[in-house]
C-alpha positions, 0 to 999 in steps of 0.5 A: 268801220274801224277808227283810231282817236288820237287822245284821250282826253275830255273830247277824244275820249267822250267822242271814242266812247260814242262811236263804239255805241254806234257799233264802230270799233274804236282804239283810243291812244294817249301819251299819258301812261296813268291815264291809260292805266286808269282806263284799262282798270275801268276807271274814268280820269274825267266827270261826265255823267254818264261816260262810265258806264258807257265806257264799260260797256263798250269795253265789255263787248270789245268795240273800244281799247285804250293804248299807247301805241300809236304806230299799231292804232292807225295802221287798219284804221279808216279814220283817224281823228286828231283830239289832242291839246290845243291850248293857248300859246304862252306871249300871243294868245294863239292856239298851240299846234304842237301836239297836233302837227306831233300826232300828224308826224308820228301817224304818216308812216303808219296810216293806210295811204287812203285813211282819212284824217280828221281834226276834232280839236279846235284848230285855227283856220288853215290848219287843216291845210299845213296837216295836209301839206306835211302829209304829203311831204311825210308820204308822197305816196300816200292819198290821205283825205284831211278833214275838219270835223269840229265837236260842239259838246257842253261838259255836263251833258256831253254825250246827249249833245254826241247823240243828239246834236243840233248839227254835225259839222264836216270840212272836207274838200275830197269826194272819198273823204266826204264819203267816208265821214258820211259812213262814220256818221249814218247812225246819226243821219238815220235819226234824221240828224243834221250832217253838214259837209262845208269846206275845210275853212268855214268848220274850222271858223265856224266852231270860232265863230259859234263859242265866241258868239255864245260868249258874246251873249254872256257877256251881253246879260252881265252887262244887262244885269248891272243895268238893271240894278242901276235902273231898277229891273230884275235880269231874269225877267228881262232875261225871259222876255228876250229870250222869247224872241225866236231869233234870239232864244233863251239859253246863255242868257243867265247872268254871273260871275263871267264864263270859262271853262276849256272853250269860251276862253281859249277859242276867244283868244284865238279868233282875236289873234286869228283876225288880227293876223288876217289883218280883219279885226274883230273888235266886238270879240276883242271887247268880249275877252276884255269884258269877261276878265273884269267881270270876275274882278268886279265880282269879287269887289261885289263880295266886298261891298255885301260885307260892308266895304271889307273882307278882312277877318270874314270868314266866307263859304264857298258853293261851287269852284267849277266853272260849271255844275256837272263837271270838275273842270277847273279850267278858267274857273271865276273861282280862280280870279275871285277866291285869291283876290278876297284871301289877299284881301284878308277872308278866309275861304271856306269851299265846298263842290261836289266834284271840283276839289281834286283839281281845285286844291292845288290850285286854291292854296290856303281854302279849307275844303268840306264835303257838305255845304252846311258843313262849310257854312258853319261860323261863316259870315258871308255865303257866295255861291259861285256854281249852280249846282242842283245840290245847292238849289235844294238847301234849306236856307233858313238852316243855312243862315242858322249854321252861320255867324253872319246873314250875307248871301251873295248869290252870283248865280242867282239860284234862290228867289230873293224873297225867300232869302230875306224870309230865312233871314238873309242880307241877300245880294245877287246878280241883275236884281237891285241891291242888297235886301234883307 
């Protein structure tokens, strides 16, 4: 089977790497002529565990190519999957189809009239249908099937989640379209993976639906978390205790400083305006978006109040920018809403992340970067972690409070135990468990 992805970027680049492991042969398009060179050099634009030597070992056996040319991609191509950008439109809040309807207008002319076209991108309910009514004006002639085939992958383990996901989702309302997402899928069905087929419109809602839910129990236990330092409780056994409910479960339960990242985000927003449009409000939803923003606000007045009231002339470390560990995805960080908002307030920030700085320096002007944490934590006052990341969790506190001037550790990500915090040392404050001890 041959397949053509339309984009190269986080989700068409992981999702192209993975099919060629299956034995499919894969050419991958972008527009981005430094990415594209970047890929043909064998270096990957993004972090994601795992993905280079994947990558590179599909290029070696021939099963995986990058170009710009999308006319020669798609011309022997069986599927052709659309992973382009569709970010959130500037006014309204709607998602962006531009760059899909672009892709859609460049491939009619140059497609087998029986492939089947498929969005991976996260597109609106109803797209699907508007791709298929411009196909048809673009080629009459043409019998292309038009599928919904949304990606359900977590930046930091993207490529167990491809491999071996909780479900596969297809939106497909022709009998050879399903037929051949069928094939596109088997080495998966063999493994006994679950290949849902839907119509169209329930996967396009359903991958809505999915993100704004886990944002909702996000939102859920911060919410919790503040009760529980109001009334005495710690979050995290609340947290467990919850999530031990099977209809429940555990994961997306752990409090902090709100979510971001390139979905939660974006597809929030476009769920809200999707529903205001269809005249169905989701006013739950509405109040998650809502929520989430003055989430990061109050998280930077929470580094106020550990320092006693003021920032101003504190010197502060910084663990973590990423929205989350095992990326360098910067998109929606808590980062971008609380280090600009303590520099305004008078802090110098120092930061350190494993894989964040390269695109977290243009957009946090005026931080001083480090490669190692102790190193950034030297003469500090304050320490706010803001990322979980494993190399965080292994640090030596009574070191690290010894490093700095002050003895506040504000632990928005609740990574050490309280109780060892004030045994190095610390006034600690985290998230759900009681006010500042130490």
């Amino acid at each position: 089977m041959k397949i053509c992805m339309i984009g190269a970027g986080y989700v068409g680049l992981v999702s192209a790497a993975c099919f060629s492991d299956f034995g499919w042969y894969v050419t991958c398009v972008d527009k981005d002529p430094e990415r594209l060179a970047q890929l043909n050099r064998g270096e990957i634009p993004i972090y994601e565990p795992g993905l280079d030597d994947l990558v590179a070992r599909n290029v070696a056996a021939g099963r995986i190519e990058f170009t710009g040319s999308l006319p020669d991609a798609v011309s022997d191509a069986d599927v052709i999957l659309l992973a382009v950008g569709t970010p959130v439109r500037r006014g309204d809040g709607y998602a962006d189809l531009t760059y899909v309807f672009e892709a859609v207008e460049e491939l009619a002319p140059h497609a087998r009239p029986d492939a089947v076209i498929t969005t991976k991108s996260t597109v609106p309910v109803g797209t699907g249908k508007e791709i298929e009514r411009r196909l048809k004006q673009l080629r009459p002639d043409a019998d292309f099937a038009v599928c919904s085939n949304p990606e359900f992958l977590r930046e930091g383990s993207a490529i167990r989640d491809f491999t071996h996901p909780d479900r596969v989702l297809v939106g497909c309302d022709d009998d050879h379209g399903r037929a051949v997402m069928a094939r596109l899928y088997e080495p998966l069905s063999l493994r006994n993976a679950p290949v849902m087929f839907v119509s169209r419109e329930s996967a396009e809602l359903a991958k809505y639906a999915a993100n704004a839910f886990l944002a909702m129990k996000i939102t859920f236990i911060n919410e919790i978390a503040d009760l529980c330092e109001t009334v005495g409780a710690d979050v995290s056994e609340v947290a467990s205790a919850v999530g031990a409910d099977g209809r429940i479960g555990p994961k997306f339960l752990h409090p902090g400083p709100g979510y971001g990242g390139s979905c939660f985000p974006k597809d929030v927003s476009a769920l809200v305006r999707t529903a205001r449009e269809a005249k169905s409000p989701v006013s739950l939803i509405e109040q998650v978006e809502k929520a989430n923003l003055e989430r990061k606000i109050a998280m930077g007045a929470r580094v106020e109040s550990a320092a006693g009231g003021s920032v101003r002339g504190r010197t502060i470390a910084v663990l973590g920018v990423t929205f989350k560990p095992n990326t360098d995805d910067m998109r929606e960080a808590p980062s971008l809403v609380i280090l600009p908002m303590l520099q305004a307030r008078g802090a110098t920030v120092h930061a350190c992340d494993p894989q964040g700085r390269a695109n977290a320096e243009e957009l946090l002007p005026g931080v001083t970067w480090f490669a190692d944490p102790m190193e950034a934590a030297a003469g500090a006052d304050i320490v706010l972690v803001l990322t979980e990341w494993n190399e965080f969790r292994a640090l030596d506190l009574k070191k690290l409070r010894s490093a700095m001037k002050g003895d506040v550790l504000v632990d928005l990500r609740n990574v050490y135990a309280p109780k060892l915090a004030v045994e190095a040392g610390f006034s600690y404050r985290g998230v759900g468990r009681g006010q500042a001890l130490g």
